[in-house]
matplotlib code that plots the C-alpha trace (Angstrom):
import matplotlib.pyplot as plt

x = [10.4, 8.8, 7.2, 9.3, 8.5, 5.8, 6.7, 4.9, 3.3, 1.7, 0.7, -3.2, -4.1, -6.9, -6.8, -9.6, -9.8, -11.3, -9.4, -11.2, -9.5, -9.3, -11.7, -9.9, -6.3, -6.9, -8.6, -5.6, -3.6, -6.3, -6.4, -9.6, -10.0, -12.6, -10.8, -7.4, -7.9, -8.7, -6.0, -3.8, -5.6, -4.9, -1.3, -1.5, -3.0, 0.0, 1.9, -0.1, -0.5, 3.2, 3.4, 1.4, 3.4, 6.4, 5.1, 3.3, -0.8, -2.3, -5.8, -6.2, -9.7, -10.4, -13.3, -13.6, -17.1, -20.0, -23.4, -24.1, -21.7, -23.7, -25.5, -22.5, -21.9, -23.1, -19.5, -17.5, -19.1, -18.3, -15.0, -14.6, -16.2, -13.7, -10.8, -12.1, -11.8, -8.7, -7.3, -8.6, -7.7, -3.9, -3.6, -5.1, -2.3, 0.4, -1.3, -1.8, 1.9, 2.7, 0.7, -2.5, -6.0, -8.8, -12.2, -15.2, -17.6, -21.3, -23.5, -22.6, -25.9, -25.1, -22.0, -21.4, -21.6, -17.8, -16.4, -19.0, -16.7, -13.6, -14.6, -15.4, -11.6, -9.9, -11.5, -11.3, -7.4, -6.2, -8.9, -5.9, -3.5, -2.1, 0.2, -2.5, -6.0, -6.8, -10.6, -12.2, -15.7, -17.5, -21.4, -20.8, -22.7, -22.8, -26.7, -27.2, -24.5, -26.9, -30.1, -29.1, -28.2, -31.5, -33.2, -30.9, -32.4, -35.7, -35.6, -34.5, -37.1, -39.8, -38.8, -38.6, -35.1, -34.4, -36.1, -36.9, -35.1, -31.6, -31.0, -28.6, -25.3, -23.0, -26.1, -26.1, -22.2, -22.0, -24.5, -22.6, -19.6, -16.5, -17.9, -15.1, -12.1, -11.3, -12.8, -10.6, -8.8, -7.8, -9.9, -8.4, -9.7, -7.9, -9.3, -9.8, -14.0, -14.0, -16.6, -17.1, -20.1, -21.9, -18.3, -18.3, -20.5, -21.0, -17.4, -16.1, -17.4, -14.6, -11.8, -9.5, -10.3, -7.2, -8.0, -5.8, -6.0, -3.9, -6.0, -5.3, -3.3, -1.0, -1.1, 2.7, 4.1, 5.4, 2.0, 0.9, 3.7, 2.1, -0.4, 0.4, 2.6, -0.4, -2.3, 0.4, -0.1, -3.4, -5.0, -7.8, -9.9, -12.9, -15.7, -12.7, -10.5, -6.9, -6.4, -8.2, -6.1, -3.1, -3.5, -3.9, -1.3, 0.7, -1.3]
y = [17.4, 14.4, 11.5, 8.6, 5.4, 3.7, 0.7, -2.8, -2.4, 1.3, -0.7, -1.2, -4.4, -3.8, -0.7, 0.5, 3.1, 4.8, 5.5, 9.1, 11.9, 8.9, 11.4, 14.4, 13.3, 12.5, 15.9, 17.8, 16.1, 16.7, 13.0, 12.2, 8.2, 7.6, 5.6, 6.7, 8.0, 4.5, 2.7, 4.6, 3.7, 0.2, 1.4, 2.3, -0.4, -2.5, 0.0, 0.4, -3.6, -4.2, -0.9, -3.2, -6.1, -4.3, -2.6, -5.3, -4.3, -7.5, -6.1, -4.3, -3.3, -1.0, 0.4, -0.4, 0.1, 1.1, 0.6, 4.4, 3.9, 2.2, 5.4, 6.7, 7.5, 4.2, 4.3, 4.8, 2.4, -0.2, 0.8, -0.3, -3.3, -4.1, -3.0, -4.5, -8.1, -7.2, -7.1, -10.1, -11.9, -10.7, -9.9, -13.2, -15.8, -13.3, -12.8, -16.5, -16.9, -14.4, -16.0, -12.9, -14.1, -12.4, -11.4, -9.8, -7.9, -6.3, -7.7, -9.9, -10.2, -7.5, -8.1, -9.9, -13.7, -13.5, -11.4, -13.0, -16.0, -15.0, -13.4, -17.4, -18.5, -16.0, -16.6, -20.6, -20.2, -17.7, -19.2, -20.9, -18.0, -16.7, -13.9, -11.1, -10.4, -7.9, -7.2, -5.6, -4.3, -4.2, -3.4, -3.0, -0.4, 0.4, 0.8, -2.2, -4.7, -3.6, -4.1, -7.1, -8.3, -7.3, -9.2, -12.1, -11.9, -11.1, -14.5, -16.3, -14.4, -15.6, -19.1, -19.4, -20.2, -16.4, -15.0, -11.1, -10.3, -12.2, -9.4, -7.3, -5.4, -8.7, -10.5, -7.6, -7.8, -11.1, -11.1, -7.5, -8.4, -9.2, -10.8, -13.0, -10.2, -7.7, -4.6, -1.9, 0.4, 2.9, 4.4, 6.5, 8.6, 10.4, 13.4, 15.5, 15.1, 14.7, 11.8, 8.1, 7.8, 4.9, 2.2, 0.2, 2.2, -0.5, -1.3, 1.7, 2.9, 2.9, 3.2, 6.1, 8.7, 10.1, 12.1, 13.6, 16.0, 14.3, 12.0, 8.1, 7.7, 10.3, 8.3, 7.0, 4.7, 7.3, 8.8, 6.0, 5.9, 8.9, 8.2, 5.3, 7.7, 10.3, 6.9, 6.0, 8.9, 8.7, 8.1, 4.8, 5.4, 2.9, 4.7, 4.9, 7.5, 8.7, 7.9, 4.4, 3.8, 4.4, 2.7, -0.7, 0.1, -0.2, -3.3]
z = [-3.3, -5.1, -3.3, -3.0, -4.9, -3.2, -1.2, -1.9, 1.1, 0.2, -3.7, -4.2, -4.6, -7.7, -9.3, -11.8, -14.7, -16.7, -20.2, -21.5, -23.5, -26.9, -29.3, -27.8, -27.9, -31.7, -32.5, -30.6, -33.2, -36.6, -36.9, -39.4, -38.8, -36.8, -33.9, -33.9, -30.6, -29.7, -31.4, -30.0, -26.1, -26.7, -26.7, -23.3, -22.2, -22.6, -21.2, -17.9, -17.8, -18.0, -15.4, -13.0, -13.3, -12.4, -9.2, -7.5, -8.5, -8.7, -10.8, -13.2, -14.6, -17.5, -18.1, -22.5, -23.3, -21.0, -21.3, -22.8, -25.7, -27.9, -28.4, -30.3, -33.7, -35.6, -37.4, -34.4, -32.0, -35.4, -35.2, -31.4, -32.2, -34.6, -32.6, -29.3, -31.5, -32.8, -29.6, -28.1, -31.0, -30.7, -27.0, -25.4, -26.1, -25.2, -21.6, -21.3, -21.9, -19.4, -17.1, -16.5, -15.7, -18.0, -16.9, -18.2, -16.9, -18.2, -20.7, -23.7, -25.6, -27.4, -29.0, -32.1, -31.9, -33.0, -29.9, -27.4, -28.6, -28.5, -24.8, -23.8, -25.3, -24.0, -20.2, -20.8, -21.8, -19.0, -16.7, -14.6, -14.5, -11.6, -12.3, -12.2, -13.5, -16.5, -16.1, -19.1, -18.3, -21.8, -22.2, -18.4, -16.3, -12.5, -11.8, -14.2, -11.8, -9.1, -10.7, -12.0, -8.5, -7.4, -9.8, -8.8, -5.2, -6.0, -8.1, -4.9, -2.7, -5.5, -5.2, -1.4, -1.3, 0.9, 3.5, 3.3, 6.0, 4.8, 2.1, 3.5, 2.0, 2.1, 0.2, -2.4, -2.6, -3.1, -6.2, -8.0, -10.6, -9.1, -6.1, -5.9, -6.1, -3.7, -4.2, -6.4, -4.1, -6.2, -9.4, -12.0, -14.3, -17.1, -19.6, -17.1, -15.8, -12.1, -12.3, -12.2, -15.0, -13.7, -13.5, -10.5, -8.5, -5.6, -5.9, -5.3, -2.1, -0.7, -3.2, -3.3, -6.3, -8.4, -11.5, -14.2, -17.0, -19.3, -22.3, -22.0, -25.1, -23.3, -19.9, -19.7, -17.0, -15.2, -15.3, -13.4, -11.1, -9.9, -9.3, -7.1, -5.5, -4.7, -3.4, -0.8, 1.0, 1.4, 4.7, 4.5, 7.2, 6.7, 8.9, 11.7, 12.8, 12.8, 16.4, 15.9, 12.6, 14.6, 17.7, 15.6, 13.6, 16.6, 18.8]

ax = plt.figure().add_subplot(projection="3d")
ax.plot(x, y, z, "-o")
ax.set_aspect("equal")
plt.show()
């Protein structure tokens, strides 16, 4: 017997993912262009955006582009390029005017002088929204959040303005991306690989882990559903126990 639909109380507030399967989903289906897989993600990314508005998750963040990807084929990773403007370009105005928040996370240097500035509208025009955040982690890496917060407090250390011994784990969150947000409690990753490849490593310590075999073109609202569903039953413990869980349930 299926799970019942989660309740909003049982909804993460931030979930993550990780869109894989794009190449795959296109060679399953002999497709030659060289980011049809992709096109087709952006697809469901709409999809799993309007998905979120309708059961209650607050944050979504996608992992678009990490770090490693640049070591692509020169002609895909120009492809991206081109479709990651393309979508900024059409999607930013129709988020503003329903009312979503975007963010960006990882490095910008990078990217062409074009998308770095249509990165800066698109932040500047949602800035004030309040109806949800889309978080788009492009150039982004886990261990380079961290070692960039390192280098953040070593810079402080240098100029006096910390003491050694203030550096602790709520220093070091307080410098990694997404500070200001509550951490994601749920990740998802679909294509199938049971890992995380370096994508909000220090923010998912304690975030539930759901994986599925099915490519992210192919990952349907109900898909989603599901995984919510698998998420609700979950047990978030925190370091405590069952019994300690269940006695302050009931204080």
């Amino acid at each position: 017997m299926a799970n019942p639909d989660p309740t909003q109380d049982d909804v993460p507030h931030h979930v993550a993912i990780i869109m894989d399967g794009n190449n795959r989903w296109a060679k399953q289906r002999k497709l030659r262009e060289v980011a049809a897989g992709h096109t087709a993600g952006v697809e469901t990314i709409r999809d799993i955006l309007e998905a979120c508005e309708r059961h209650g998750v607050k944050i979504l963040t996608l992992f678009a582009f990490s770090s490693e990807n640049w070591l692509r084929p020169r002609a895909e990773v120009e492809a991206l390029m081109k479709l990651f403007s393309n979508y900024l370009s059409r999607e930013t105005d129709d988020l503003h005017r329903r009312n979503i928040r975007m963010r960006f996370i990882g490095r910008r240097d990078r990217f062409s002088k074009k998308i770095q500035q249509q990165m800066r509208y698109a932040e500047a025009t949602t800035g004030a929204n309040n109806g949800g955040v889309l978080v788009i982690a492009a150039d982004y890496g886990g261990q380079w959040d961290i070692a960039e917060a390192a280098k953040s407090i070593a810079r402080d250390v240098r100029e006096g303005i910390l003491d050694i011994d203030a550096i602790d784990e709520h220093l070091v969150d307080s410098r990694i991306c997404l500070a200001d947000m509550p951490r994601p409690d749920l990740l998802i990753r679909t294509g199938g690989d049971h890992r995380i490849s370096n994508f909000l490593l220090w923010q998912c310590a304690y975030a539930e882990f759901y994986f599925t075999e099915k490519y992210w073109p192919d990952f349907h609202e109900k898909d989603f559903i599901e995984a919510l569903r698998d998420f609700s039953g979950r047990e978030r413990r925190f370091g405590k126990t069952s019994e300690q869980l269940g006695l302050s349930k009931h204080a």
